[in-house]
N, C-alpha and C positions, 0 to 999 in steps of 0.2 A: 139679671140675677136678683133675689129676692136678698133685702139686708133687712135690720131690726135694729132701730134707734137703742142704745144702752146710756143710762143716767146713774151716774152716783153722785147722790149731796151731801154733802157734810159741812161741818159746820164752817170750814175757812174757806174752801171750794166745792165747784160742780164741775166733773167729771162727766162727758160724754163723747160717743164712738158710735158708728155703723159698721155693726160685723155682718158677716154670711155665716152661714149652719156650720162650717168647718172650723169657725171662730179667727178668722180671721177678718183683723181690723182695717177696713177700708179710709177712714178719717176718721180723729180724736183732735177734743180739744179740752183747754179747761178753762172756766169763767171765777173770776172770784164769787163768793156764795152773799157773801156784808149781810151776815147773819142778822143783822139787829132793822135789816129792812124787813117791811113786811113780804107779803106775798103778792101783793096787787102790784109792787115793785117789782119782784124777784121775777116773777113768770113774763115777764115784757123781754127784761134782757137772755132772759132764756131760750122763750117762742126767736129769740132774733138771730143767740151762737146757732141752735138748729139748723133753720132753713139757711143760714151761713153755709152750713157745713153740709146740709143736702144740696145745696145748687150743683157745687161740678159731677156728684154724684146720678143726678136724676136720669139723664141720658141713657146710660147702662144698667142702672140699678133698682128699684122697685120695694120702695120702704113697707114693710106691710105690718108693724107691727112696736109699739114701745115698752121696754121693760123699767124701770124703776127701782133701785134700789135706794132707802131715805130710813134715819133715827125713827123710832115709834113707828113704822109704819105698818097699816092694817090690810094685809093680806087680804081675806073677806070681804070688806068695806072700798077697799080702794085710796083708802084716807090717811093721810098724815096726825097721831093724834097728840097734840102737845108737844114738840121736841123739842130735848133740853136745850140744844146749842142753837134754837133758831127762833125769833123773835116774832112767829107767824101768827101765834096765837091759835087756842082751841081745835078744833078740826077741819081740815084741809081736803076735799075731794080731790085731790089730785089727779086719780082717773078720768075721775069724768070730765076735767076739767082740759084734759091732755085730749079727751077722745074727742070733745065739741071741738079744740081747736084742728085739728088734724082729720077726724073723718076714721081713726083708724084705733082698735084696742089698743089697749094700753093695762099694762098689769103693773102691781107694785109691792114689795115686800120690803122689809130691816136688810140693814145691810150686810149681814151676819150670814143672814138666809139665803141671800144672791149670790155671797159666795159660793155657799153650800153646792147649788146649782150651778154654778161655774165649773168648778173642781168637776161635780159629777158630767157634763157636758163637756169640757173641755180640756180636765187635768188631770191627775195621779187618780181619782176615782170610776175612771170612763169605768163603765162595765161591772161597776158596784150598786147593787141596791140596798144596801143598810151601812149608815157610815156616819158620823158625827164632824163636822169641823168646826175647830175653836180659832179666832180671831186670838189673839195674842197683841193686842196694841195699848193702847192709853188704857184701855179698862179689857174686859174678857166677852167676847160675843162668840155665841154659838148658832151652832145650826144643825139641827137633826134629822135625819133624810130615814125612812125607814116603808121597806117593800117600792125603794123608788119615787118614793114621794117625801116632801117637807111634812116634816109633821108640826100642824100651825095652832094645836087645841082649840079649845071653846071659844077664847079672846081672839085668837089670831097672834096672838102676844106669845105665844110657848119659843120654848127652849131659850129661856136665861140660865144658862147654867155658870156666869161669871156669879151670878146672885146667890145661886146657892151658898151655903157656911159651908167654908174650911174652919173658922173656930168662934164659939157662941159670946167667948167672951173678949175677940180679937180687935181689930184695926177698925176705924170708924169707914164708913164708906158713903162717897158722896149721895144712896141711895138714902139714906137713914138708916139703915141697918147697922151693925157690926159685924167685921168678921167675914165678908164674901169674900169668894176665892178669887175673883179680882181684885182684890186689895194686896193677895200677896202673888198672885200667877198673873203680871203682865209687867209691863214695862216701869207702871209706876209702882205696882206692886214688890220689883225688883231694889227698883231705888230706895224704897220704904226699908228693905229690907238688908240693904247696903249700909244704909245709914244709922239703923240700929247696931248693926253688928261691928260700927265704928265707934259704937259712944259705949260700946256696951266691953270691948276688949283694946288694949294695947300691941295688938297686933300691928307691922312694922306694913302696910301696903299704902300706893298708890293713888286708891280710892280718895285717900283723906288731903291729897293738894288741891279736890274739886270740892267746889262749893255745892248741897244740897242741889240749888235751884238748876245749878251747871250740868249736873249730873247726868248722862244719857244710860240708855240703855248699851250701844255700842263701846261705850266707854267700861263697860262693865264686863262687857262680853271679850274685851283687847286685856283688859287684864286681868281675866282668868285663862287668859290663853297663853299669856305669861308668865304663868304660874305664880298668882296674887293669891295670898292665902284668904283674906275678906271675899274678892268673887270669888273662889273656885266655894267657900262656903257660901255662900248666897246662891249659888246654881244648886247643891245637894239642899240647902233648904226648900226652897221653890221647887226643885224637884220632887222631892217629898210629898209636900203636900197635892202636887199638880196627880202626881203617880196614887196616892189614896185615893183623891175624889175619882179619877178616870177607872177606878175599881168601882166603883159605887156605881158613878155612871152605866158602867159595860152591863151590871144586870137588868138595867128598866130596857134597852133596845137589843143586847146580843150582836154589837155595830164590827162589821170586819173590819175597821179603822179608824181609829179618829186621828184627824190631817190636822195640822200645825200650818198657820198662817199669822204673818204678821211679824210685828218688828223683833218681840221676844223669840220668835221661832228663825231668826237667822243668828241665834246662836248653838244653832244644829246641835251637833253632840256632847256639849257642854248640858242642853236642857234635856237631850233625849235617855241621855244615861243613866242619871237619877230616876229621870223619872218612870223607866221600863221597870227599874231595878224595885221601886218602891209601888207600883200599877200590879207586877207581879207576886211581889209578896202579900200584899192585899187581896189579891182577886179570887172570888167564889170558885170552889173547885172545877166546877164544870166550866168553868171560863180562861182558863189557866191554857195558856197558848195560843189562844182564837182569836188574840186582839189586836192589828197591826198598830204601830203608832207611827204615821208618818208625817212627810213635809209635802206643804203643797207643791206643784209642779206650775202653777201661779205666780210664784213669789215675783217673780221679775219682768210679769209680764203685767200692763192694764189690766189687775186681778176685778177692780172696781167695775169697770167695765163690760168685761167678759159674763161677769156674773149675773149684773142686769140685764144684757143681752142674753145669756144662757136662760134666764126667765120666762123672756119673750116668748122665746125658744119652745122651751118647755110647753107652756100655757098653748101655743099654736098646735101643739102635737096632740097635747091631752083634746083639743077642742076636734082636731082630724079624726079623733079615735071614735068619740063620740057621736060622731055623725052616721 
């Protein structure tokens, strides 16, 4: 049986699996990432979890191909270029550096994007060609899939839509910017948002026995479900603004979904309510119903994994087509 190496790096670990076309995971493991090592480091104990985890595999199974998903990473090029949480420095061939050791392609994209191809290969998107999915964690990653394919622009860099402004003169954001919709639509986004609307009213909730730094998103999500006055208004805020941009959004692609993934999206219908409610009173007339807004069918599963392998995946199909 033919599998396909999947990698996700991030900055505190690396995530990797051998799935089959059906997505199912045959071996996963996960290696600490010690972000502040370089690369000439990183890639030895890497090449070592691999062939670890291919030896009881090789017998029955027939690796034919690596997908990649990594911060900055340059779809076109193949290349790693600067990531923020990783000490590697300038630009990284990763590709080519996977296909010298191994004999075998290797593709690689943001991690945002591997979702995207995840979902659409193996989740609530089977069977969709135009669809958006927003990462919802520490900050906002998207991915927009459109006639079936990533749409990856000029850079290779396309679809930041955490970057885009929800407000010109709003919250600072680790990019240098002000104002991006990840600062107020994701996890810390929420907490920012928590914590204003603590210092800002005397409202009698919960929220305010946790210390800023203590602060999760889960904790937010538990006491708006017990009806906390501060969350249950921090989800219609966040909703808010998540449901205007996903109006702005729906007219550059016409997407029959955009999928919720990630920590903020397992507060399901605390975030989906608002924010349908405030998507559809925004939205272009001709768009007014055509827009699902779902949850990925991932969440619980090696979403990281899947996604990189759905790459593989992907990238071996288009090259079949081709020929």
């Amino acid at each position: 049986m033919e599998i396909v190496l999947g990698i996700d790096i991030g900055g505190t670990t690396t995530t990797l699996g051998f799935t089959d076309r059906e997505g199912k995971m045959w071996a996963e493991t996960v290696i600490p990432t010690l972000a502040e090592q370089h690369i000439t480091a990183y890639l030895p104990r890497l090449y070592e979890a691999v062939e670890a985890l291919y030896a009881p595999l090789k017998a029955e199974h027939t690796w034919v191909a690596t997908g990649i998903g990594v911060p900055n990473g340059n779809y076109f090029k193949g290349t790693v270029e600067n990531p923020p949480n990783l000490q590697w420095g300038g630009v990284i061939p990763l590709c080519d550096l996977f296909e010298k050791q191994y004999g075998l392609p290797a593709f690689l994209t943001n991690d945002a994007n591997a979702a995207a191809i995840g979902e659409m290969k193996f989740g609530v998107a089977q069977g969709m060609t135009d669809f958006v999915i927003l990462t919802l964690g520490t900050g906002l990653g998207s991915g927009i899939v459109v006639n079936g394919e990533l749409v990856y622009g000029h850079t290779g860099f396309a679809g930041e839509l955490g970057h885009s402004t929800a407000n010109y003169e709003g919250r600072h954001c680790g990019c240098g910017k002000r104002g991006c919709l990840e600062t107020y639509v994701s996890v810390t986004g929420i907490r920012r948002t928590v914590s204003k609307l603590l210092a800002d009213s005397l409202v009698h909730s919960t929220l305010r026995e946790v210390s800023q730094k203590d602060l999760t998103g889960e904790m937010i999500t538990n006491a708006a479900l017990q009806g906390d006055k501060i969350a249950l208004e921090a989800f219609e805020y966040t909703g808010q603004i998540f449901g205007r941009k996903l109006a702005e959004f729906a007219v550059f692609t016409s997407p029959e979904a955009f999928i919720l993934f990630g920590g903020l999206a397992r507060a399901k219908e605390l975030l989906l309510q608002p924010t349908l409610k405030h998507m559809e009173a925004n939205m272009f007339g001709a768009f007014h119903g055509t827009v699902k807004v779902l949850f990925s069918a991932l969440q619980d599963k090696n979403a990281a994994v899947l996604g990189a392998s759905g790459l593989a995946w992907h990238e071996l199909e288009k090259r079949k087509r081709k020929m």
